[in-house]
N, C-alpha and C positions, 0 to 999 in steps of 0.2 A: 833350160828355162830362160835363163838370158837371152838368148840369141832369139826366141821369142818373142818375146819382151821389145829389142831391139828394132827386129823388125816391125811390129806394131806401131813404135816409136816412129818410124820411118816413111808409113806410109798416112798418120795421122794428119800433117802439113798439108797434102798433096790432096788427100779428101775435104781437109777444110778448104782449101786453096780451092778447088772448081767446084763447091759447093753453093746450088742453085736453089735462091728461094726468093720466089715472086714477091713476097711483101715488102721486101729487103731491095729497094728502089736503085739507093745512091751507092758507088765507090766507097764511099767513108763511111759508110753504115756498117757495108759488108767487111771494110777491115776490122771497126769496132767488134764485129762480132765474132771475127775470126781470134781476135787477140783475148776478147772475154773466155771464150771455148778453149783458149787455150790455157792460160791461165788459170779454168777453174777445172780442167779436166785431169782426171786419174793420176793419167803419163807424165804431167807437168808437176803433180802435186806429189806425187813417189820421188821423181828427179830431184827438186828444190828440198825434200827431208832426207832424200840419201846423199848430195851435196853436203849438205849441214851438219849430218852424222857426223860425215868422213874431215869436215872440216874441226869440229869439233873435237873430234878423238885425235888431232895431232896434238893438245894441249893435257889429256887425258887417257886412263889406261886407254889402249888399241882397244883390247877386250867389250871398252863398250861400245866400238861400231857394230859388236857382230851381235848383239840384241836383237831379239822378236820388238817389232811395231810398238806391241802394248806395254814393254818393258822401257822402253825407252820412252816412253810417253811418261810412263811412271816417274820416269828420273826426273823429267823435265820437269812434272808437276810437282816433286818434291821438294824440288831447287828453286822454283818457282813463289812454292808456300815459306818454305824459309827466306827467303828475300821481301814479301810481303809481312814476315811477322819479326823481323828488323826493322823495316820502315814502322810496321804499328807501335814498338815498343820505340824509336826515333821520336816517334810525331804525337801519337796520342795514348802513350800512359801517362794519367794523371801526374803532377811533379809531386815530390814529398815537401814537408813541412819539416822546416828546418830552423824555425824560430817560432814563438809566442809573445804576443804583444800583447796586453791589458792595459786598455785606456777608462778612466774614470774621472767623470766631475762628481755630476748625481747619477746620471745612468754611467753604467759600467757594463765595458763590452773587450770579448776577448777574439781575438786574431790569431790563426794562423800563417807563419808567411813561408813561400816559397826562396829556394837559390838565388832566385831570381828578384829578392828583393817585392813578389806581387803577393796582394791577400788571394787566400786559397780558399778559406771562408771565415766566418765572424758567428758566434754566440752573444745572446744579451747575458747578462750578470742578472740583471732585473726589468721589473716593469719597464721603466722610462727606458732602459736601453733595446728592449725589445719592441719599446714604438719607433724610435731613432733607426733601428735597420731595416725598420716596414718600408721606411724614406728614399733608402739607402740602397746600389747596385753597387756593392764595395769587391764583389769575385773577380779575378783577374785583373784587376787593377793596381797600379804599381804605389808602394806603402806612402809615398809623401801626397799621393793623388788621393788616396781615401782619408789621411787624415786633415787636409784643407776642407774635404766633403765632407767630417767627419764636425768641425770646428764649425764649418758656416753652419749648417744644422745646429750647432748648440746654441750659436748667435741668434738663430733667427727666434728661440726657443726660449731666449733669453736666460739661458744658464752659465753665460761666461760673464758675468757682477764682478766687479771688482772683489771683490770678498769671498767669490771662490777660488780654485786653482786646477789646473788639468794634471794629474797623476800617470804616469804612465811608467811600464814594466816589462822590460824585456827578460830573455833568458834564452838559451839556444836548447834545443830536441836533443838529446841524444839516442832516448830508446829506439831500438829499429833503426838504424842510421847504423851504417858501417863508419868506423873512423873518416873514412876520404871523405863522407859525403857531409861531415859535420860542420856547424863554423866553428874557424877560427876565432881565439879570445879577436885578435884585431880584428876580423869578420865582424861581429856580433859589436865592438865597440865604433866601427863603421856605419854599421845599421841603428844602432845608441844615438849619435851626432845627429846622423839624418835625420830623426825623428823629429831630435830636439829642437833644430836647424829648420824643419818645414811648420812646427808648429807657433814657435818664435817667431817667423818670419809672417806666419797668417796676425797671431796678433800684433806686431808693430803695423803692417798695412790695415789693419782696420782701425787704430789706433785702442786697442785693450791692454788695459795694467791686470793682464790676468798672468798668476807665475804658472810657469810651467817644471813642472819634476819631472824629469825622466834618470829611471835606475836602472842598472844593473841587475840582476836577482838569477839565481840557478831555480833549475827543476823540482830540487830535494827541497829548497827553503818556502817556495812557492808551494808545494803537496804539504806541508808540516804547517803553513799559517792558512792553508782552506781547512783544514783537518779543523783549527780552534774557531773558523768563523772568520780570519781574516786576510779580506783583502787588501792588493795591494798603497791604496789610500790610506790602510790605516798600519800599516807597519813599515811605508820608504823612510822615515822622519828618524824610527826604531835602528832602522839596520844600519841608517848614515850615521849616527850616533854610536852604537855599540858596535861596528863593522858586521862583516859578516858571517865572519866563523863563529863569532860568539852570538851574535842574534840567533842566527841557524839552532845553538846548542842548549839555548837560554827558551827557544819555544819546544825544543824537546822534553822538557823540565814538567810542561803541561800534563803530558800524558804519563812518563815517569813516576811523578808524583802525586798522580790522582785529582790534580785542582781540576773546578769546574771550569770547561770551555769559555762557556758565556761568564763567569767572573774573573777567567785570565785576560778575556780582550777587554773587558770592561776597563781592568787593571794595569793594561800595558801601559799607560804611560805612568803611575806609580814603580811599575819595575824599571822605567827606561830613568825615573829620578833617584830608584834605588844604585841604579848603576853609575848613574854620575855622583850619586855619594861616593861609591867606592873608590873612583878615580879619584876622587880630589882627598882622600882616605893616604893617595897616591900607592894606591894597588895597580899598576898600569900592565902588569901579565892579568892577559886574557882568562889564561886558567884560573889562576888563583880568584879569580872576578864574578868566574863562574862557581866555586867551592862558597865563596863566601855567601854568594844570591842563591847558592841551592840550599844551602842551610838554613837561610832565613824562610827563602819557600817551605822546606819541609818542616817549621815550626809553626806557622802561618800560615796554612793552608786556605783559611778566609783572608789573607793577603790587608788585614786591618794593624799590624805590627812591622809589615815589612820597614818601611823608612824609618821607622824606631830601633830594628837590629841595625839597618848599614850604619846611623849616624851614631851609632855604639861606637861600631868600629870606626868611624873615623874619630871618635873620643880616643880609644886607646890607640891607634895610632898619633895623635898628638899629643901623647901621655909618654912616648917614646916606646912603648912596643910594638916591637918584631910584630909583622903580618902572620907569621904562626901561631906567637903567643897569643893574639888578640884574637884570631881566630878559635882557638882553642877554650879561650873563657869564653865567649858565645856560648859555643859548642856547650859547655858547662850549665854555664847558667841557663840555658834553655834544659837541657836535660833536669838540671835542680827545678825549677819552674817552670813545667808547658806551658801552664796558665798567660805567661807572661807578664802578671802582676807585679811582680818583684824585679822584673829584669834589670832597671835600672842601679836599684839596689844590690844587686847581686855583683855588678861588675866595679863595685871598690875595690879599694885595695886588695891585694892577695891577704893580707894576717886580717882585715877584718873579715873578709868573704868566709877563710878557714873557722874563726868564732863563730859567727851567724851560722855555718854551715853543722858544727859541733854542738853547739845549743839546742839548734831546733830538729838536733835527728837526720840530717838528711844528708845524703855524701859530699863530700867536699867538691867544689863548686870547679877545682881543676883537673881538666879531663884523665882520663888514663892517656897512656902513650898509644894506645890500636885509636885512640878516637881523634887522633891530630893529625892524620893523612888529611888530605884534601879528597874532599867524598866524589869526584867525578872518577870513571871510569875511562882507563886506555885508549879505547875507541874516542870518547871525549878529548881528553886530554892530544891525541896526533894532531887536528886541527888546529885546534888552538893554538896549540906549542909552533908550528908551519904560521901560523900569524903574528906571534909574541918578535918569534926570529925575525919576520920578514919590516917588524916593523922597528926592531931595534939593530938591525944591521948586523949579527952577531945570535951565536945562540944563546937563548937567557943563563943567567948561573944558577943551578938547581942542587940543592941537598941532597948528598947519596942518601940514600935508605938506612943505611946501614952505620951514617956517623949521627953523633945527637947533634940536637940543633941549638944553633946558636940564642943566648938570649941577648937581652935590648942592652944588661948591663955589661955583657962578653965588649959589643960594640963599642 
């Protein structure tokens, strides 16, 4: 079969070569058409793919020179599709979102952003922000570009007044995101600057005394304040204030405790004054900040007594009781009185509390000993205690369980 073949080959040339055709005028026609005919003919086209085989298979098993036509064609094609669905997943799979932005003045609008620092896309919050990106080609554009185009839009709109402010709230993706692909805290506090940095920078050029906020915020604390209704406008002021383990732990309380949504945001800044009573109470562990503010919640469910239990406890703390013991007549005196009537009354003295309490029938006003733990739960208690540490250098000093506790006169 070869030496057929070969032959064929052989006298292919020699037929093209004194091949006579009248239309075919010039010299250089007739080579052009010699070199076409050969080139697209059988004998040329078998040569050039058993060449290629054979060069081929010195890199690869031997085994696949000796393939059928169609088998090798297969291969090529399949080598071929995978090298093409390398380059698709290269060049055009969509990038992931690897961050979340929420910018708000009056309209409020949330962002996606890629690796790459570009918006991937944008939702409104509301009305006004969903006329603002009617305006707006903010997709694939890189995050200091769309918020300039983001700002001049508010200007022209006349919503950057002196008297308002721009809010803005980062946090990094992790669902779906393998570790490697996540940002880093410095990542995410790079992309934080930038913001800040291009947002500042539009209002000094146009000369506006508009302040600008940009926070920090995680995922879980961001899902836990849209849960009550709030955005983040109405709770960066809350979390710079109470930090963030404790914010995070203090909007969980919401749903815990059965308060209504719409009268816990009404109330947040009654709870963020409740907390700075506590501080200045000089209760400075987070935990016990949060023990004190869930107690007061779960007595006060209409949150109309909060600031009356904290500024208790800062009474008996400057009465010189121990943060347990004053915790603990709380605890008391609410339990003697839901009403709250009497509460102020209630927390004199211990030997009068004990009379009034013996007179009028009802149990003595100090707790039992199961009721002076501090009411948050483990899960609670890991974060906060990771922030008490981080912020006193040291880990806090904490009572075993299992010794009694000191009182104000031990001290």
């Amino acid at each position: 079969m070869k030496n057929i073949f070969d032959a064929e080959k052989n006298k292919l040339p020699v037929l093209l070569e004194n091949l006579e055709l009248p239309e075919v005028q010039t010299p250089a026609h007739q080579r052009h058409l010699r070199e076409s005919l050969l080139a697209s003919s059988y004998f040329k086209e078998g040569a050039v793919q058993l060449s290629t085989r054979q060069k081929i298979g010195r890199f690869i098993a031997p085994g696949f020179t000796l393939m059928k036509p169609k088998a090798w064609r297969l291969v090529v094609s399949l080598a071929v599709l995978f090298l093409a669905l390398g380059a698709y997943r290269a060049f055009f799979v969509a990038p992931q979102a690897v961050a979340s932005l929420t910018l708000q003045v009056n309209p409020g609008i949330t962002m996606t952003i890629s690796a790459r620092n570009k918006v991937l896309d944008a939702e409104a919050l509301d009305a006004p922000g969903e006329a603002l990106l009617t305006r707006l080609d903010v997709a694939g554009k890189e995050v200091p570009e769309v918020l300039r185009l983001m700002a001049g839009a508010l200007r022209e709109a006349g919503l950057l007044a002196p008297e308002r402010r721009i809010v803005v709230a980062l946090y990094a993706i992790e669902e779906g995101l393998r570790p490697a692909e996540r940002l880093t805290p410095p990542e995410l506090s790079a992309l934080t600057e930038n913001v800040r940095q291009s947002l500042l920078g539009y209002m000094l050029e146009q000369g506006l005394p508009v302040e600008v906020k940009v926070a920090e915020v995680t995922a879980e604390l961001d899902y836990v304040a849209r849960a009550i209704g709030l955005l983040p406008i109405d709770y960066v002021d809350y979390v710079a204030e109470a930090g963030y383990p404790l914010a995070k732990e203090v909007l969980k309380l919401q749903k815990e405790l059965g308060i209504d949504p719409a009268l816990f945001k009404e109330q947040l800044g009654t709870i963020r004054a409740a907390l700075v009573d506590i501080r200045k109470a000089g209760i400075e562990s987070q935990i016990d900040a949060l023990a004190i503010l869930k107690v007061a919640l779960a007595a006060d469910p209409k949150l109309q007594k909060l600031t009356t239990i904290t500024a208790a406890m800062m009474d008996l703390a400057e009465k010189g009781l121990s943060k347990e013991t004053a915790l603990a007549k709380i605890q008391a005196a609410i339990k003697t009185d839901p009403t709250l009537q009497n509460f102020d009354d209630l927390l004199e003295l211990p030997e009068k509390e004990a009379d009034e309490a013996t007179e009028n029938g009802t149990p003595p006003p100090e707790a039992p000993q199961r009721d002076t733990p501090r009411p948050v739960t483990p899960e609670a208690d890991a974060p906060l205690k990771e922030a008490d540490d981080a912020e006193n250098g040291a880990p806090p000093p904490d009572t075993p369980p299992d010794k009694p506790e000191e009182s104000a006169d031990d001290d």
